[in-house]
Each structure stands twice: as structure tokens, then as C-alpha cells.
N, C-alpha and C positions, 0 to 999 in steps of 0.2 A: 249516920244512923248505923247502926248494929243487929242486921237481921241474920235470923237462924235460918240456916241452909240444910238441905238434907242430899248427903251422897252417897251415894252407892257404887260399889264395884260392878264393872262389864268387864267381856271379854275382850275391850280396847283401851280402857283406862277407868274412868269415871264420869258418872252422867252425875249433874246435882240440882236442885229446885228451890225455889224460894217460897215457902206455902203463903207470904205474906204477899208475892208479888208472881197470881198464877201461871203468866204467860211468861216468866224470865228462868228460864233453861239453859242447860249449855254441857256442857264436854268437855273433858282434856285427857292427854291419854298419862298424864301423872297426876298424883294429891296437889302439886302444887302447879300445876298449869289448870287444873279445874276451878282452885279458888281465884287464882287471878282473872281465867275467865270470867266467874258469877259475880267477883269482884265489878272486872267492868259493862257484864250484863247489866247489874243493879244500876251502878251509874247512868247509863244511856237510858233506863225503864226511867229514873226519876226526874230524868233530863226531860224524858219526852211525857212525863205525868205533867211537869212544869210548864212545858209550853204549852201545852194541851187547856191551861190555867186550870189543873187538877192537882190538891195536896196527896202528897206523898204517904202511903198510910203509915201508920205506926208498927214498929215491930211488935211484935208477939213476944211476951217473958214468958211462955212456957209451950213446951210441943211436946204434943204423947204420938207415939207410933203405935200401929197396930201389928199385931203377930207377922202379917206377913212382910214387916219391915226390917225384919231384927238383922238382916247385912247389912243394913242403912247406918252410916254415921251422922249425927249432929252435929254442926260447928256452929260460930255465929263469922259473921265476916261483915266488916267495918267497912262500909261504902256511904258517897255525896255524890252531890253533882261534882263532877269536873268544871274546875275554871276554865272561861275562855282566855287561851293567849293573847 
């Protein structure tokens, strides 16, 4: 699945959210140690919707921001469940 993430710069790297998935947060102090994090936030949220026997929602195809969002970037970022080994 292909959900829209929302990041923003801090004074330590970058915080980012998944508005589709409200409690999967996370941190990196680069762009790309942020996405790989939310990357595998998403993963373990859909893991643990799955065991839970809860479907995974569906992404959102569109997100508005509001004024006080405008440092905020957009991306989408392509996450599943992780295969067990």
C-alpha cells in the first residue's frame, strides 16, 4: 500500500505522520532515515491491525494542509506487511 506521509523539519532532523494511520509516528535525524523509519512504522501498524483481525484502511488519494502547515512536506511511501523468515 501507498500511504501519504506528512514531514516536517525540527531542530533534530524530521518528525513524520501518517494521517491515515493516527498513532504511526516516528523520527530520523535525516529525509532518508525518516522514511525508512515510517517505512517500517507502517509495516509493524499493519502487522499488528492484522493480527488484531483488523483490515488495514485504505490510503487517502488526496491531503489538504492547513496554513499552519506550509513547512510540512507531502510524500507517499510504499509499505506491506513484512514476510516472516
Amino acid at each position: 500500500m501507498r500511504y501519504p506521509v506528512i514531514m516536517r523539519r525540527t531542530e533534530t532532523g524530521y518528525s513524520v505522520e501518517v494521517p491515515d494511520l493516527p498513532i504511526c509516528v516516528t523520527t530520523g535525524k535525516t529525509f532518508e532515515e525518516a522514511v525508512a523509519n515510517i517505512r517500517e512504522a507502517i509495516e509493524l501498524h499493519l502487522e499488528g491491525l492484522a493480527e488484531d483481525g483488523e483490515s488495514a484502511p485504505a490510503p487517502m488519494r488526496t491531503l489538504t494542509l492547513g496554513i499552519e502547515d506550509l513547512d510540512a512536506v507531502i510524500t507517499y511511501v510504499e509499505a506491506g506487511m513484512r514476510m516472516a523468515a
